[in-house]
Backbone bond lengths (Angstrom), bond angles and torsions (degrees), N, CA, C in turn:
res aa  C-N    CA-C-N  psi(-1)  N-CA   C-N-CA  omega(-1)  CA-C   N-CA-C  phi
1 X - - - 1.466 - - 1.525 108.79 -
2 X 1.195 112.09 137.58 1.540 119.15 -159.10 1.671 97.94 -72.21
3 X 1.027 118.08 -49.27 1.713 123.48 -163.00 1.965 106.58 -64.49
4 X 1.295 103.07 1.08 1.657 104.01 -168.67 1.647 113.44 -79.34
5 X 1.643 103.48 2.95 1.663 121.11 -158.56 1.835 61.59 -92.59
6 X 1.048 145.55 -55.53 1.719 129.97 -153.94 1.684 98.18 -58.59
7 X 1.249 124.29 -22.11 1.452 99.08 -158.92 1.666 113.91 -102.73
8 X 1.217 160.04 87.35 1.025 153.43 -142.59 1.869 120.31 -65.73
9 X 1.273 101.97 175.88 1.909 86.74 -162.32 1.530 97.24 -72.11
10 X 1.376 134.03 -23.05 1.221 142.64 -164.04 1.525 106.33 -64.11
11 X 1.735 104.25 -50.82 1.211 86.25 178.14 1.452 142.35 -94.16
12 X 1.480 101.47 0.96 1.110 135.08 169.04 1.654 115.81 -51.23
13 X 1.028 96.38 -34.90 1.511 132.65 -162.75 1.441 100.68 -75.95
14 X 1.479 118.59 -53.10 1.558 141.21 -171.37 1.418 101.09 -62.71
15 X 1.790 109.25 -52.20 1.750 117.98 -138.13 1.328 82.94 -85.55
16 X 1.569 148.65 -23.03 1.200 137.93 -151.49 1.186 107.27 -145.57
17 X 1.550 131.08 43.00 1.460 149.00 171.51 1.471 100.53 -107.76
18 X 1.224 130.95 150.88 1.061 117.81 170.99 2.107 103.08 163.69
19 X 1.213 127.17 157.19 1.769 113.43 175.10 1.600 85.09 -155.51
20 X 1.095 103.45 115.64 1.512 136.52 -178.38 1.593 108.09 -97.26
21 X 1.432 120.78 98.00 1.477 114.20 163.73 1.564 130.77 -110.17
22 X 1.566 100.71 -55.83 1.598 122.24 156.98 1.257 126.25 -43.67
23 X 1.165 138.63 127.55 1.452 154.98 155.87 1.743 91.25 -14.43
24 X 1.434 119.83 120.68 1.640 93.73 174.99 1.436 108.09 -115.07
25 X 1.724 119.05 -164.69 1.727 107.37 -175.41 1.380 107.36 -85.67
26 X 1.316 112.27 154.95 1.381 97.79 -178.24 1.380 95.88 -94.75
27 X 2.002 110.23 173.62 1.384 107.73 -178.66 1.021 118.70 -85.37
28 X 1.394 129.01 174.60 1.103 117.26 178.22 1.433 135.43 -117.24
29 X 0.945 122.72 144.96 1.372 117.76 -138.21 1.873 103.05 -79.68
30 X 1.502 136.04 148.07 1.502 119.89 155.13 0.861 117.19 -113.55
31 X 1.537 143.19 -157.39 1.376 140.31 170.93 1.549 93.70 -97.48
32 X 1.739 117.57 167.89 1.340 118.98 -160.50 1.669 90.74 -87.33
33 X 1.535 125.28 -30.99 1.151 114.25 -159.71 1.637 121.67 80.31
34 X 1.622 104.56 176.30 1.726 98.07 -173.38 1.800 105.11 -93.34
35 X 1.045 111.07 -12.17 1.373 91.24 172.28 1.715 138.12 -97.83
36 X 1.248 107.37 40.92 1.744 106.07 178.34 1.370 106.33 -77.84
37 X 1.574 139.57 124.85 1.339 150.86 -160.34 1.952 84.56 -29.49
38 X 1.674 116.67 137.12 1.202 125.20 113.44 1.515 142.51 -67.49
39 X 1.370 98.96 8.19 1.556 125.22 -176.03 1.336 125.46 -177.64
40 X 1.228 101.45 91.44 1.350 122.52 176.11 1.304 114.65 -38.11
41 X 1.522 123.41 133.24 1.779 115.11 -178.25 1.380 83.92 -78.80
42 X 1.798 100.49 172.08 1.978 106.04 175.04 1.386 105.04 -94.37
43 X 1.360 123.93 10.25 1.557 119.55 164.54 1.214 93.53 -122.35
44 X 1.731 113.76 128.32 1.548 123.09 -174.06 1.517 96.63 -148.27
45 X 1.535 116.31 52.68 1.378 118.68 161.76 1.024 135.73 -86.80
46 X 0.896 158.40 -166.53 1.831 154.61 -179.48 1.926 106.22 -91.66
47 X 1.226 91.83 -10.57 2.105 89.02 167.93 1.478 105.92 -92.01
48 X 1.252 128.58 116.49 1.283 124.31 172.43 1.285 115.51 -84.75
49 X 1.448 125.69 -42.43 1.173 130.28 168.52 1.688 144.68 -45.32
50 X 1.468 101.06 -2.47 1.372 114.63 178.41 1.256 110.99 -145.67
51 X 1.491 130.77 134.38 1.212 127.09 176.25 1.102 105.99 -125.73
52 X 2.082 122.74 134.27 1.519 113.20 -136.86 1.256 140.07 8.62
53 X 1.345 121.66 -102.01 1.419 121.44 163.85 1.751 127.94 -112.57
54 X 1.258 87.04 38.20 1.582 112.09 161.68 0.801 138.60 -38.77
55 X 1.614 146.15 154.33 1.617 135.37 140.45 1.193 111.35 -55.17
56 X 1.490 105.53 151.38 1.729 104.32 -175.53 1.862 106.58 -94.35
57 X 0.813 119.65 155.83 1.380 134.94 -171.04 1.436 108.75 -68.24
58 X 1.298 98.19 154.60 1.954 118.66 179.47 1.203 96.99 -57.65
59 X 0.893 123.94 165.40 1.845 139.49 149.60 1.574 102.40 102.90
60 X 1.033 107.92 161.59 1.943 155.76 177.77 1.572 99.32 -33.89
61 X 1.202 150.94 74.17 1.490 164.48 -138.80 1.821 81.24 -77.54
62 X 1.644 110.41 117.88 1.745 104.74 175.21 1.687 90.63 -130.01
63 X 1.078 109.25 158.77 1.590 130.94 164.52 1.433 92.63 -123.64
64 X 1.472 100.88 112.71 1.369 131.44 162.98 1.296 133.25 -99.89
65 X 1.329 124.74 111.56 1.598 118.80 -159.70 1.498 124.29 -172.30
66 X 0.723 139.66 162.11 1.369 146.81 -152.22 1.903 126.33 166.91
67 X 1.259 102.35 -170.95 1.560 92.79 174.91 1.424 97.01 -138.82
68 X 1.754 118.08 148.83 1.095 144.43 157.72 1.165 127.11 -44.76
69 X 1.375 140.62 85.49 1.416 126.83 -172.99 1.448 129.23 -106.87
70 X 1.365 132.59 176.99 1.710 122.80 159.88 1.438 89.28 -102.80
71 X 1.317 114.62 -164.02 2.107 133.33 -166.29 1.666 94.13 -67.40
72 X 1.336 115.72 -32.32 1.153 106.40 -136.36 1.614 97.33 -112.35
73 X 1.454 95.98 10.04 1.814 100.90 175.69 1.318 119.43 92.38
74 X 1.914 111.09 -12.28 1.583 98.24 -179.87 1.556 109.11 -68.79
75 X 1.762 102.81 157.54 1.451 104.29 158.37 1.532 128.21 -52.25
76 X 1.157 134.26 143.87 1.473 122.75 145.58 1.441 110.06 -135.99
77 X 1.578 89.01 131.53 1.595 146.45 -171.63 1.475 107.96 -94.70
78 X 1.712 103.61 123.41 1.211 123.29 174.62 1.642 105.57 90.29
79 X 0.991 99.87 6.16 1.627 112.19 170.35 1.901 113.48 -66.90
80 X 1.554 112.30 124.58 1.622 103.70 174.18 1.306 90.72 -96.48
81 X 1.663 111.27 144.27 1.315 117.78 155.58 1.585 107.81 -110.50
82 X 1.410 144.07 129.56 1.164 142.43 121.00 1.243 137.14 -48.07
83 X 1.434 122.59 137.32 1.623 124.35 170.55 1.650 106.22 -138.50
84 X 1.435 93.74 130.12 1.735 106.09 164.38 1.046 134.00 -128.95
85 X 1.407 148.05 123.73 1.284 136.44 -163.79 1.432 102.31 -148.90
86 X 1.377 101.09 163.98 1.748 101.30 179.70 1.599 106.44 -100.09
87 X 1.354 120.36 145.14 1.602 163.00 -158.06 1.554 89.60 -66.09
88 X 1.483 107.34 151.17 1.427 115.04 -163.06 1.693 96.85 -76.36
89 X 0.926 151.43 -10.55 1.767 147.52 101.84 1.866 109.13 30.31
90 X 1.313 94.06 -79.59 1.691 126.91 -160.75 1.649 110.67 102.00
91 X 1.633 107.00 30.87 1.626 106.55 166.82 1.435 108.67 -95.28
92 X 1.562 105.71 171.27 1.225 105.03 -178.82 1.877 101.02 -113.68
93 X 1.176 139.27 -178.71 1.327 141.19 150.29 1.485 110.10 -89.88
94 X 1.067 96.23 65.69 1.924 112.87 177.80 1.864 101.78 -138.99
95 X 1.190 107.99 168.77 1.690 111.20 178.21 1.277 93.57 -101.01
96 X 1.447 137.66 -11.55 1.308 129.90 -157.22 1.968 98.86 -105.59
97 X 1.347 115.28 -4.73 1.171 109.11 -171.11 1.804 100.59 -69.08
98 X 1.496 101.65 167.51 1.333 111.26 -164.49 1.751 117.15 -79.08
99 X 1.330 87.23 -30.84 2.004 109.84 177.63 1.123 105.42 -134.89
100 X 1.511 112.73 70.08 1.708 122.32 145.86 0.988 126.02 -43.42
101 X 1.551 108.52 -51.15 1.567 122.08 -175.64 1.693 122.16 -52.05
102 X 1.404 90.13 -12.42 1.773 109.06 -177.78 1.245 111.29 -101.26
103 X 1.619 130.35 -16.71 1.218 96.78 -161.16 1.185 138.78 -120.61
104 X 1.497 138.19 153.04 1.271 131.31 -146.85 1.607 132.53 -54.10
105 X 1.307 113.42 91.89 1.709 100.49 -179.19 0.899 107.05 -25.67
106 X 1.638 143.48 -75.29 1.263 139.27 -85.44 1.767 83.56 -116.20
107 X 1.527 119.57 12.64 0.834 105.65 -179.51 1.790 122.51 -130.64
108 X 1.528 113.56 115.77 1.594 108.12 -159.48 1.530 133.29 -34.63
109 X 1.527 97.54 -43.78 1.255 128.20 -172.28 1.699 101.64 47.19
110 X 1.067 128.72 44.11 1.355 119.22 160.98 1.691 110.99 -177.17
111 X 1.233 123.19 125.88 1.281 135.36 -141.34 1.443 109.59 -138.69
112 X 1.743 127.87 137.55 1.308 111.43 -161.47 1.897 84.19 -149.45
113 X 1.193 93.20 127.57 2.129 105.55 176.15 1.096 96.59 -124.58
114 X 1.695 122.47 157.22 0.987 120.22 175.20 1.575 98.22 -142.37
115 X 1.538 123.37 89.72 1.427 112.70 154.58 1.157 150.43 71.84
116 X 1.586 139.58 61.70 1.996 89.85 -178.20 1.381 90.22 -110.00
117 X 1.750 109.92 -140.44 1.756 104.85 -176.23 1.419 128.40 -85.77
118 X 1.236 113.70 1.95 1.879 114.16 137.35 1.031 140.32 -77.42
119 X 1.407 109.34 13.29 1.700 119.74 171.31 1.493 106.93 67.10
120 X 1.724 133.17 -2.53 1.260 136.17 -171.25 1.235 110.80 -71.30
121 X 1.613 109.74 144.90 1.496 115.93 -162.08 1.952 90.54 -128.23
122 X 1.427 108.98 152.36 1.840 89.36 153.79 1.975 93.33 175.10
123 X 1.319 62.44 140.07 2.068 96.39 -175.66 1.038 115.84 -116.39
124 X 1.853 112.91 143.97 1.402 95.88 170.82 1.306 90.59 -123.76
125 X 1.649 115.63 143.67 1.506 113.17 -178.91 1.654 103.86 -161.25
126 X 1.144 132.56 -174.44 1.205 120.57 164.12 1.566 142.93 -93.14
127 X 1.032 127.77 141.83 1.936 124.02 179.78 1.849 103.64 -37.38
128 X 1.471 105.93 116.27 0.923 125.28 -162.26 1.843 110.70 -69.24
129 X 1.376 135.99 135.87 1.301 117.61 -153.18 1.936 87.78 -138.14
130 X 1.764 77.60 150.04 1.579 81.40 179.50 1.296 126.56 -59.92
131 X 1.364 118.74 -176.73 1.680 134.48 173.66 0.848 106.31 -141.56
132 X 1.944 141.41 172.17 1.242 129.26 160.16 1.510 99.78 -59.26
133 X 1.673 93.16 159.52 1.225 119.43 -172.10 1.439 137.36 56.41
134 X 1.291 115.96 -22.44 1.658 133.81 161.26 1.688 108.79 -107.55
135 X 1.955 85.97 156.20 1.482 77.37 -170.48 1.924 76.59 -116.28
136 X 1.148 122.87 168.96 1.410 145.95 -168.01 1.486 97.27 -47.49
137 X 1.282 95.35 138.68 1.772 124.45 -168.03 1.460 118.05 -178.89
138 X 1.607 95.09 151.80 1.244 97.93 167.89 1.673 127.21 -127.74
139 X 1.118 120.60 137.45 1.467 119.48 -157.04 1.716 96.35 -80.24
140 X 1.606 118.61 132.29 1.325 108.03 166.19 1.723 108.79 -142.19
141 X 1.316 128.48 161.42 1.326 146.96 -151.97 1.612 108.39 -160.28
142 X 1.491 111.93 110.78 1.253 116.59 156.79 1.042 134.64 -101.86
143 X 1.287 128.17 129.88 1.506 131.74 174.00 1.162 151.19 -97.86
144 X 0.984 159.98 113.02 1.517 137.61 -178.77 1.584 126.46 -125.54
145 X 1.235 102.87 106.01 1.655 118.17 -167.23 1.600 91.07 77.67
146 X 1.436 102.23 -134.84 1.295 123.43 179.80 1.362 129.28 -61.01
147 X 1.381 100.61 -25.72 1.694 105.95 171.29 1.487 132.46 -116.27
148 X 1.188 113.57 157.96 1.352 143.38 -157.46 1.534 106.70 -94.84
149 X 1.446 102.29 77.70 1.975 95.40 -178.86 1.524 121.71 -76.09
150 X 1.593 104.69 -29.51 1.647 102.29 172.28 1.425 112.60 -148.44
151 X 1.387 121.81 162.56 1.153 118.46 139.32 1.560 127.55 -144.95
152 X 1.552 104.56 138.72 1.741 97.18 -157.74 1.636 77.64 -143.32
153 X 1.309 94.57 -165.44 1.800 130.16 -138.26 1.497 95.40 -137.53
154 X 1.699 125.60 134.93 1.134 137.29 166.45 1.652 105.87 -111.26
155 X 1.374 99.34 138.68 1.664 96.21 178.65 1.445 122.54 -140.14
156 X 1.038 107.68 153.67 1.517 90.49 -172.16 1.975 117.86 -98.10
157 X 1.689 92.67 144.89 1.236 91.82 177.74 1.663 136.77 -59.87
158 X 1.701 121.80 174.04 1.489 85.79 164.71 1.615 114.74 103.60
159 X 2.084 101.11 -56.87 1.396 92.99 177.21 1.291 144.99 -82.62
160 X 1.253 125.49 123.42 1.685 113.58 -170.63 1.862 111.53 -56.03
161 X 1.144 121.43 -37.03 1.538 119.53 -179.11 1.568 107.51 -62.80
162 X 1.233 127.71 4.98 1.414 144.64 -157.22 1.608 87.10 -85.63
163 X 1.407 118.26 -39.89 1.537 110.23 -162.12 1.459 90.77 -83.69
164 X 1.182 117.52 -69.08 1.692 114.55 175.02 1.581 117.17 -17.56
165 X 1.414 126.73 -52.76 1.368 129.12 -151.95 1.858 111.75 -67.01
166 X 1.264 117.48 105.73 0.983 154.48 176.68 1.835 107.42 -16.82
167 X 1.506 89.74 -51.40 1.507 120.08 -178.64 1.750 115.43 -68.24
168 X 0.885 92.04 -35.08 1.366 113.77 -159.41 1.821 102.15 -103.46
169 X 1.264 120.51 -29.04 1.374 119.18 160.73 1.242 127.88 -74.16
170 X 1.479 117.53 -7.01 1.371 95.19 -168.11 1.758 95.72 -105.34
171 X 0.966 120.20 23.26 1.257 114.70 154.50 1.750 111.88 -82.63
172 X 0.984 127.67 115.92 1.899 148.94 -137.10 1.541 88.53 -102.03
173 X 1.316 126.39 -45.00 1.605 143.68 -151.98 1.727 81.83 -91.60
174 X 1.409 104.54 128.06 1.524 126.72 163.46 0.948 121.00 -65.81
175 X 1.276 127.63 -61.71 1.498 150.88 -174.33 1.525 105.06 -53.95
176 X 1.733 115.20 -53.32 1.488 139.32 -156.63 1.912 87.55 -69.93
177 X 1.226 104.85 -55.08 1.437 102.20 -164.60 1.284 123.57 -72.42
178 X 1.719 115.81 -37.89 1.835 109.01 153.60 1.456 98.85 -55.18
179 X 0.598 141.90 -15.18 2.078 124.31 -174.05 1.301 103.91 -71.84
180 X 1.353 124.98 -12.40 1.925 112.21 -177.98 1.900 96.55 -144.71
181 X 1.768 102.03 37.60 1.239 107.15 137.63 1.759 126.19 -123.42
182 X 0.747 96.40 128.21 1.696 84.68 -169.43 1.702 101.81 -155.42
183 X 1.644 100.76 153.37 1.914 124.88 -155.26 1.596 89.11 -49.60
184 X 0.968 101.55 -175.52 2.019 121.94 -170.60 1.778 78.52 -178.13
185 X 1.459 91.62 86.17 1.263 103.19 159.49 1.808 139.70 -135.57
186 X 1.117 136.58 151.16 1.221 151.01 -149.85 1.761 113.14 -51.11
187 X 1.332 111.44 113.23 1.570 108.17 -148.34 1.855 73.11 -79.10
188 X 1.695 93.52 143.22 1.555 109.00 169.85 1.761 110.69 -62.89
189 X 1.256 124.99 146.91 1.420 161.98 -171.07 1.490 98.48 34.49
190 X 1.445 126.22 37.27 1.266 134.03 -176.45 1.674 89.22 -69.26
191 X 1.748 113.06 149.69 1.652 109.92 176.36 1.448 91.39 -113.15
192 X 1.470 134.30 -4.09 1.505 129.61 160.92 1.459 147.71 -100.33
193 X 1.597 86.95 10.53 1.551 102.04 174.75 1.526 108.27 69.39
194 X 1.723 109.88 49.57 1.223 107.15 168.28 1.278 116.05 -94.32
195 X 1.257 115.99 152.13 1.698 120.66 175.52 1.518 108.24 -88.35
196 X 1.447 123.14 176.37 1.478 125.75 168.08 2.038 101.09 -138.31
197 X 1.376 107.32 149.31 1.959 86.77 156.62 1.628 76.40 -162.93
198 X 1.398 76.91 152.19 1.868 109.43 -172.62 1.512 103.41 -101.79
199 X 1.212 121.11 103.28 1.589 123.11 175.10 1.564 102.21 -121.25
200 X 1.776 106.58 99.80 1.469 124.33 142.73 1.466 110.68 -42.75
201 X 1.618 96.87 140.80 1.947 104.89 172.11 1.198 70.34 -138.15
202 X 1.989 110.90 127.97 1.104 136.37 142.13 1.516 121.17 -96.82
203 X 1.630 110.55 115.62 1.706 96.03 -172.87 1.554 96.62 -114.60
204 X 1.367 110.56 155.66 1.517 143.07 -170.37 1.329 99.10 -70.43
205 X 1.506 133.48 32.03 1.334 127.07 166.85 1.525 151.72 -135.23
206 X 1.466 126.84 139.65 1.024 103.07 -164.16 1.410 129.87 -91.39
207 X 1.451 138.34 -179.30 1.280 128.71 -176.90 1.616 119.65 -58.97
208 X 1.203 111.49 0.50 1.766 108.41 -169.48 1.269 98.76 -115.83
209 X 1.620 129.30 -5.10 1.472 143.56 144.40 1.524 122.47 -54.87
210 X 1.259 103.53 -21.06 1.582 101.53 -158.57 1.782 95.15 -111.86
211 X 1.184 130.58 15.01 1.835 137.45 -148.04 2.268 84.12 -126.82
């Protein structure tokens, strides 16, 4: 995949380290909400920050990534993950967002990986920033073939409005709900002050689910 020259070996290194033994939590699932693209941009790669030969977009440069798992830690392969979030603005790439008029071309806001047999996923996009009423997140959706196994919410660690957020409380399970908060932190010998955060998706399924 052409866009993988953006991500350096370091962090590569981070997003897809990991030794899985224990039964783990699964994620947890949210509702998709009103903003998943009504219109797909025509570049829907895993670089959010550039569209063809574009300027790259405002905001906090993150490598986002992780691996796809079942309970039990295996990879799963051939898995699409999607991610959407709104532009360091607080727009979304929807017609229905509230401040269109604001928001950043230059920036995809919608991102599509697909898998191989380490279940490794990885994006580069920016630290996700609030809006009214939400506090910073990122919308994500996995797929496989035809179906739709989850969709949950990335959040960032750290924030105090984190307990407040509406979205983010009604997950009841303690354990379940730190599982899709996690650090957004400072990629090592970066010279641009990029961040990195590693978000595992554990889904509730087994191999005769995924056929």
């Amino acid at each position: 995949m052409p866009m993988l020259k953006a991500f350096s070996e370091e962090s590569l290194r981070f997003l897809e380290s990991g030794a899985y033994s224990d039964e783990l939590v699964k994620t947890p699932s949210f509702t998709e909400g009103p903003f998943y693209p009504d219109k797909l941009p025509l570049d829907v790669d895993n670089d959010l920050l550039i569209i063809g030969d574009g300027k790259q977009a405002l905001g906090e440069v993150t490598h986002l990534g992780g691996k796809i798992l079942n309970e039990k830690g295996e990879p799963i392969s051939g898995a699409t993950i999607e991610i959407w979030q709104v532009d360091q603005n607080g727009a979304y790439l929807h017609s229905g967002t509230d401040n269109s008029e604001k928001r950043d071309t230059n920036f995809q806001g919608f991102g599509r990986f697909e898998t191989g047999s380490d279940g490794a996923y990885r994006f580069r996009t920016i630290k996700p920033v609030p809006y009214p009423g939400r506090v910073p997140h990122i919308h994500v959706k996995i797929k496989k073939g035809d179906k739709e196994l989850l969709t949950t919410q990335c959040f960032v660690k750290g924030i105090s409005q984190n307990e407040r957020d509406g979205v983010l409380r009604s997950v009841r399970d303690i354990v379940a709900r730190e599982s899709v908060i996690v650090p957004f932190e400072p990629l090592k010998d970066s010279m641009i002050g990029e961040l990195i955060a590693k978000f595992d998706i554990v889904l509730g399924v087994t191999p005769a689910h995924l056929h």
